[in-house]
N, C-alpha and C positions, 0 to 999 in steps of 0.2 A: 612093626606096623600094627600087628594084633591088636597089640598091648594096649596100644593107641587110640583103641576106639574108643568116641563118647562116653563120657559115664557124669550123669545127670547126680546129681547130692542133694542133700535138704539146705545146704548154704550156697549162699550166692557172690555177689559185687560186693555190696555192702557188709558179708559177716565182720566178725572181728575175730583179732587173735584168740582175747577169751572165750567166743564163745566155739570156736572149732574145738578146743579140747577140754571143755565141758564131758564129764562122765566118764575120762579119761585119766585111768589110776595112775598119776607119774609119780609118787611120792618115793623118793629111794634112788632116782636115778640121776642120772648126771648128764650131762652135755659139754660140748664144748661151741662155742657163739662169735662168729668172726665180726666185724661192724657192730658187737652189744653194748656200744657205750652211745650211740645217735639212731635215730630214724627206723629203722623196720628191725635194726637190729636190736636197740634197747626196747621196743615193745616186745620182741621175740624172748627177750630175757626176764621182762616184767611178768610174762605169762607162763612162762617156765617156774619164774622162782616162785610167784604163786599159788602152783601145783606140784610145790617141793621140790624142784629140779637144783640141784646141787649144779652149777654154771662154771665154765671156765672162761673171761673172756681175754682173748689176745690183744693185747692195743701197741701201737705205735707211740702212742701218748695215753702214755702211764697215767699220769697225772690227770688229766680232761677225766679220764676212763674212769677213775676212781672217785674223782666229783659227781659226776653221770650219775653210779651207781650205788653211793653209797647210802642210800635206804633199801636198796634192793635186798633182800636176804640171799644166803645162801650161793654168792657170790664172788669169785677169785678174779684178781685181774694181773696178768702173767704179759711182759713185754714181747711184741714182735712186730715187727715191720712184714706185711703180707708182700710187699714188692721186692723182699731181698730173701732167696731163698738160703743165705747162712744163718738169717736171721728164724727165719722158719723154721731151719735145722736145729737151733737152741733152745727154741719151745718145746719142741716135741719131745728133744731129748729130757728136759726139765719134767712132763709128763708122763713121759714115761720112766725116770726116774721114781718119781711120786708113787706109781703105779696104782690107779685109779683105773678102775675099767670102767669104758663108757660106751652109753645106751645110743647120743646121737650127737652128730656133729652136723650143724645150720652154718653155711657158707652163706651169709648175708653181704660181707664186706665185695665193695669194688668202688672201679675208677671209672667215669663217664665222661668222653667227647674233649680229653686232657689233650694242652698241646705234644707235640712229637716230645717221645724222652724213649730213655731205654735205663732195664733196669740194673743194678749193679753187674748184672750176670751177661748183660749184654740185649739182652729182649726187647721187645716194642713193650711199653711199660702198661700199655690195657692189658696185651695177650700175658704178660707176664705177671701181671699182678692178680688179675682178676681168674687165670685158671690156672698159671703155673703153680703159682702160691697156693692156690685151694689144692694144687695137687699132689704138692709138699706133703701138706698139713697135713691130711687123707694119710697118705702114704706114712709118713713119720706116727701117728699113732695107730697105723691098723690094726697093730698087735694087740691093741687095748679094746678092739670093740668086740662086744659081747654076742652072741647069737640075737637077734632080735633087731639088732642095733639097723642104724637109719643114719642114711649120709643124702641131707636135702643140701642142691645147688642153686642159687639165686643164679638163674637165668633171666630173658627179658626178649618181651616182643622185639628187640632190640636188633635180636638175630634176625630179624628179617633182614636187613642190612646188607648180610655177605656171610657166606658159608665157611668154615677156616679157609685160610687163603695159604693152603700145604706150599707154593711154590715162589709167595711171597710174604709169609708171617711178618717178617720186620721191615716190609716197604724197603726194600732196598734196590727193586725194580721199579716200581711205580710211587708216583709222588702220596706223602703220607696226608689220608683222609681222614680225622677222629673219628666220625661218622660208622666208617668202612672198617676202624680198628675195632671197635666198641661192639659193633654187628660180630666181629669174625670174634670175640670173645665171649659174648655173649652164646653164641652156636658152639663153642668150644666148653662152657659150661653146661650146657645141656649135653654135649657127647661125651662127655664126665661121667655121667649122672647110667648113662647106655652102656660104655664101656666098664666102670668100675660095677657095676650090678652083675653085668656078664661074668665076672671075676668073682664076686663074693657070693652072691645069692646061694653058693652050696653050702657057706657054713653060717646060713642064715642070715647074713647084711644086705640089708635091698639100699638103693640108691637112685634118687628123684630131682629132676633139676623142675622151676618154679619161674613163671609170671608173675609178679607181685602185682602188678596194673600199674599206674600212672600214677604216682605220689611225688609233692614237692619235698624235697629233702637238703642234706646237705650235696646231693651226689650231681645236682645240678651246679656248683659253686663255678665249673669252669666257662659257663656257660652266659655271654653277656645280655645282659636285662631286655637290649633290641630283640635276642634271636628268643630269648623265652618270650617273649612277646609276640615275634611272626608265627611264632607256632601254638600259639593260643594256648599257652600254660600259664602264665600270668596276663592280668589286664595292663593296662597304662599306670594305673596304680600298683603294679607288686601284688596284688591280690589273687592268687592260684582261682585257677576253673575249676569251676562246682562239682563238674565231674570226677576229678581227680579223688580218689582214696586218699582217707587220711593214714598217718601209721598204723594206727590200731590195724585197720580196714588192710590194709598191707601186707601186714604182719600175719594176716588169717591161711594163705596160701600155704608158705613154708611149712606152717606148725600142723598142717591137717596134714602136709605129706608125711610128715613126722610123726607122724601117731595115724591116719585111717584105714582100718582093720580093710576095709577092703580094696588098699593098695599092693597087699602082699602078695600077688599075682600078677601085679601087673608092673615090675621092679625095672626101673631104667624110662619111666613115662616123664612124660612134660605135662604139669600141673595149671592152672590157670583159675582165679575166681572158686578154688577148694572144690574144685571139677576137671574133668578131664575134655576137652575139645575137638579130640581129632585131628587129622593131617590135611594140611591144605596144599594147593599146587607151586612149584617155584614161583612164578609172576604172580601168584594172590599179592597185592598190596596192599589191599584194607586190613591195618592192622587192630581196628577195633571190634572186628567179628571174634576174634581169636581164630585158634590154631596154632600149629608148628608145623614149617616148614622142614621137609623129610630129609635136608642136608642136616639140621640141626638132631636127627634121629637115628640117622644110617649107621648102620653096624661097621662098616668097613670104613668109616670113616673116622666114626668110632677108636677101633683097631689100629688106623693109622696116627690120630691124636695120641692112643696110647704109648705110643712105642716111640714120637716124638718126646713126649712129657716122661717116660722112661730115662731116655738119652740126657734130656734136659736139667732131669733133679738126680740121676743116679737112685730110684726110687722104681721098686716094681710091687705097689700092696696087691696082695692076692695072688700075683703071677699071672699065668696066660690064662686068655679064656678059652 
């Protein structure tokens, strides 16, 4: 909760990906980029490879992935399905085969408000794509990250929703909500971000989970045109609200966690607008103030996702904290 307080920046709503890591010597290093062939994940890659970042991205579709990116420089695109963790299991090993050591790993990719599925392994397929798979991935190349190194999670106001749901993760009690899944994933990538920092921060790897704000993307695809409409994201015509960030605009949060010298003290925070926000109360609803909600922060909660996601992938990077 320290960690947590306020902390005011010279960037705002509006920065952009380029312009947070402005002055920010990357040349030489490398990354690995989940979602970097669409939306906040290909600006993510656009501004990396810009400032020499040597990129790995994982895709599900090879192919889209490598049309995406193919002016990008300095670009690899290595198959994996983020919702199958055998699939995740093959990547990893493939990079760590390679044996590339890497500076930072940007967990952009997820699923939003998809009807009920589960994923090969058996999971509710938001909980399991959106932070099993990020926990995989983490996990299978830990050995490769370097002292210094940075593991950002694409979190989202989202988690206001519902805290993990430890006693019904795969709605097998209670009828399945997208909504209530999305929420309990979303709070499950931010206690990612708490727990794995707890674990590495001794041999120097800090880890940040991230608000990107409200950007139309592909991530809304499952979402029909009526309800993006009652909720005032698009007009009658398809046209997103003015408010909303664009990619670029998006894309600036992730990449300042990834690189701001004066994040390294405060390792396991929830990011927002390339600022940090503070802790709000359980029933805050207004999700446009910002903040994070203290389930999506709790140590012990933390602790208990981790020893889930332990059980779950056969995966323990760093060990106990």
């Amino acid at each position: 909760m320290t960690r947590q307080q306020p902390l005011a920046t010279s960037f705002g709503y509006r920065s952009t990906a380029a312009e947070v890591i402005v002055g920010h010597d990357l040349h030489g290093r490398s990354a690995i980029v989940t979602g970097g062939y669409s939306g906040l994940g290909l600006e993510t890659v656009k501004a990396l490879s810009g400032a020499g970042v040597r990129v790995i991205v994982p895709a599900r579709r090879v192919d889209v992935a490598r049309a995406a990116l193919d002016e990008v420089a300095g670009v690899e695109v290595a198959a994996m399905d983020l919702g199958d963790l055998e699939s995740v299991a093959t990547f990893t090993a493939g990079v760590r085969d390679a044996g590339a050591l890497i500076d930072l790993v940007i967990n952009v990719a997820g699923i939003m408000a998809t009807p009920e599925g589960r994923t090969p392994q058996g999971w509710e397929s938001q909980f399991g794509t959106n932070h099993l798979g990020h926990f995989a991935l983490v996990g299978g190349v830990a050995s490769l990250l370097l002292e210094g190194a940075r593991v950002v999670s694409y979190s989202s106001v989202g988690h206001y929703r519902s805290p993990v749901r430890f006693d019904d993760i795969n709605f097998e009690s209670t009828p399945y909500d997208p909504w209530v899944s999305y929420g309990q994933a979303k709070s499950a990538n931010a206690l990612f971000a708490v727990g794995l920092d707890a674990r590495a921060a001794g041999r120097g790897v800090h880890a940040y989970s991230v608000h990107p704000g409200g950007i139309m993307t592909d991530l809304q695809r499952h979402m029909p045109r009526e309800e993006l409409v009652q909720r005032g994201w698009v007009d009658a015509d398809g046209t997103p609200n003015p408010l909303f960030k664009t990619p670029a605009e998006g894309a600036a949060t992730g990449l300042w966690a990834a690189t701001a010298p004066e994040l390294v003290t405060r390792g396991g925070v929830y990011a927002e607008d390339s600022s940090l926000k503070g802790v709000v109360p359980a029933d805050h609803s207004d999700a446009t103030s910002g903040g994070v909600k203290e389930w999506a922060i709790d140590t012990d909660a933390a602790d208990r996702l981790w020893d889930l996601s332990v059980s779950a992938t056969g995966l323990d990077p760093f060990g106990t904290a």
